[in-house]
C-alpha positions as CSV (number, residue, x, y, z in Angstrom):
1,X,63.0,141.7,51.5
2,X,64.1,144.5,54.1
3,X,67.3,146.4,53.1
4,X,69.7,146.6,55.4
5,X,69.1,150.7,56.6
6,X,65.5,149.4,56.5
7,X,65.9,146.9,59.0
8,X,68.3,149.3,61.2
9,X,65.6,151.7,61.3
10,X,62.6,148.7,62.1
11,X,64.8,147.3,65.1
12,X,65.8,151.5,66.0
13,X,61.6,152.4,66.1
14,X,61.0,148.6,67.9
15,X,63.6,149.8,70.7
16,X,62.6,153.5,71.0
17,X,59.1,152.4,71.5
18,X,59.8,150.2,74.2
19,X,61.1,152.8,75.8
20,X,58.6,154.8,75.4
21,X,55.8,152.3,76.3
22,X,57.6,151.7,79.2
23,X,56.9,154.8,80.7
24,X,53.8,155.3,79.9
25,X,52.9,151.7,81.8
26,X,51.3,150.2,78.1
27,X,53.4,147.6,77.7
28,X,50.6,145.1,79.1
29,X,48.2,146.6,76.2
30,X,47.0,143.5,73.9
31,X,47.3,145.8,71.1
32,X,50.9,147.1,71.6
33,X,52.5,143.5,72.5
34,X,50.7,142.5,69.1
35,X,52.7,145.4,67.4
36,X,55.7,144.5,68.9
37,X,55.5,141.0,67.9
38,X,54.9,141.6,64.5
39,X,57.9,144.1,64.2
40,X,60.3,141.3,66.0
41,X,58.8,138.7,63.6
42,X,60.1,140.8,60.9
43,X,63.3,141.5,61.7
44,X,63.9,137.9,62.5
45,X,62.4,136.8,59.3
46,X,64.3,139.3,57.2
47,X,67.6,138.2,59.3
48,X,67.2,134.3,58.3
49,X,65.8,135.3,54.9
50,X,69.1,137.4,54.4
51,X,72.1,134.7,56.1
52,X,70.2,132.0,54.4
53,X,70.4,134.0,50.7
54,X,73.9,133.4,49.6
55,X,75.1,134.8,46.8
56,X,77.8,133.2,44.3
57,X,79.5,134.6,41.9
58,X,80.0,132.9,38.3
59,X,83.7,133.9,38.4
60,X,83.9,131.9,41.9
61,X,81.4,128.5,40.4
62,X,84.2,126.8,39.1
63,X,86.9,126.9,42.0
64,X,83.2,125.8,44.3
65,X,82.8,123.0,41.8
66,X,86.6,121.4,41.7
67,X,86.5,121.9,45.4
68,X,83.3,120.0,45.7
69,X,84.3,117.1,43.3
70,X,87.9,116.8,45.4
């Protein structure tokens, strides 16, 4: 999905534009708390998507398997 710099700079833009919103009194916009929703939903898709992915490698299958069948 998102690489990892990819998803520091989504949650770096989601945070400076907050900021910057917030001064310029749009954060009550429809249009802008859409935005922002969908950039969350993305990092906190990407986040679950990523923990839940594990990776195994064949070298470590084996000692997984014996300890599974103890």
């Amino acid at each position: 999905m998102l690489s990892n710099n990819q998803s520091l700079i989504l949650t770096g833009f989601l945070a400076g534009s907050i900021f910057v919103f917030g001064i310029l009194d749009i954060l009550d916009n429809f249009v802008v708390l859409t935005g922002f929703t969908l950039v969350f939903l993305a990092i906190i898709i990407n986040l679950i998507y990523t923990i839940s992915k594990v990776k195994v490698n064949p070298k470590n299958q084996d000692d997984i398997n014996k300890k599974a069948s103890l």
